[in-house]
N, C-alpha and C positions, 0 to 999 in steps of 0.2 A: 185517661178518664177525665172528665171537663168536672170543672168542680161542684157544678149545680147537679153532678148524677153522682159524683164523689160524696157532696155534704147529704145528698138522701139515701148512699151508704151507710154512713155515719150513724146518721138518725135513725136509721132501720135497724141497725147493728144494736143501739143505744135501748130502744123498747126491747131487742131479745136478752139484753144485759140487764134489762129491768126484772122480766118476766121470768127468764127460767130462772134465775138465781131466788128470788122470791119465792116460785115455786118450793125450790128446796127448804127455803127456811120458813113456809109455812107447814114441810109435813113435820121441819123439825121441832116448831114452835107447838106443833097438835100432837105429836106423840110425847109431849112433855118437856120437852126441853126447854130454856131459861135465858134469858140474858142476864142473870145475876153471875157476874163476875167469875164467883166460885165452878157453877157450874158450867159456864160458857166456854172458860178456859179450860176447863178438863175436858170437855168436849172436843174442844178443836185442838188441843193436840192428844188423843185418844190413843194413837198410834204414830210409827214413823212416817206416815203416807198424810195423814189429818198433818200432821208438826210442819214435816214439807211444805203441804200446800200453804197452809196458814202464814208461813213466815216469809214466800216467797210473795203472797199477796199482800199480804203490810210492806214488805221493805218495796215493793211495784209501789204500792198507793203513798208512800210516805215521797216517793222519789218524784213520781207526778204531782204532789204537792207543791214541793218547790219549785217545780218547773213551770207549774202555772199561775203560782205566785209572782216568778220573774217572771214573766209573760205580760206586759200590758196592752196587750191588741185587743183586750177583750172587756179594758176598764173595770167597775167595779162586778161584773159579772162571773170575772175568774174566781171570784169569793166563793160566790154558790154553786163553782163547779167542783171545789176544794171541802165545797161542805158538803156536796154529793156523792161525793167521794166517800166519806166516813161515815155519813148515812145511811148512804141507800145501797153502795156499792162502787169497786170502782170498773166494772163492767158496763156499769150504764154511765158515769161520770166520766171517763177517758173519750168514747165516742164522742158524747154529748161538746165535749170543750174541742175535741178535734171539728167537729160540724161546726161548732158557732166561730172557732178560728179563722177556717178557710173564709167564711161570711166575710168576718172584719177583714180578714186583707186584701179580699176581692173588693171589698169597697174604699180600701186606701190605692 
């Protein structure tokens, strides 16, 4: 695959890693649930399957952290792919830093 159909993979993959995952956490945020600490963590790990997912998706996000930390192809940009991460998600932040990657080394 050529990178210019590879990076709008990327990007494409990056808006569905935006939207469904949002999706979810607006029906969870409308049926009542919380980001207050107490109850977000009982929440997410509710059960052995919530606990799973939960700790295998932190210890993924905290690992691409560093990685994109040592990364400097991407200048001070890798910042706000690292803070996408913990924000927004790292469904829409991994695409997003793999797309703008491929960018910078096709341009070095």
């Amino acid at each position: 695959m050529q990178n210019k159909h590879l990076r709008a993979f990327f990007l494409l993959l990056a808006v569905v890693g935006l939207a469904v995952p949002w999706y979810f956490n607006a029906v969870y945020f409308l049926a009542g649930g919380s980001v207050m600490p107490d109850v977000f963590w009982r929440d997410a790990f509710a059960n052995p399957l919530t606990t799973g997912i939960t700790i295998d998706v932190y210890l993924a996000a905290v690992a691409f952290a560093v990685w994109v930390a040592a990364d400097r192809s991407l200048g001070p940009w890798r910042w706000a792919c690292i803070a996408a991460c913990f924000g927004i998600g790292l469904a829409f932040a991994m695409p997003l830093y793999l797309a703008y990657r491929l960018r910078a080394v096709a341009a070095n």
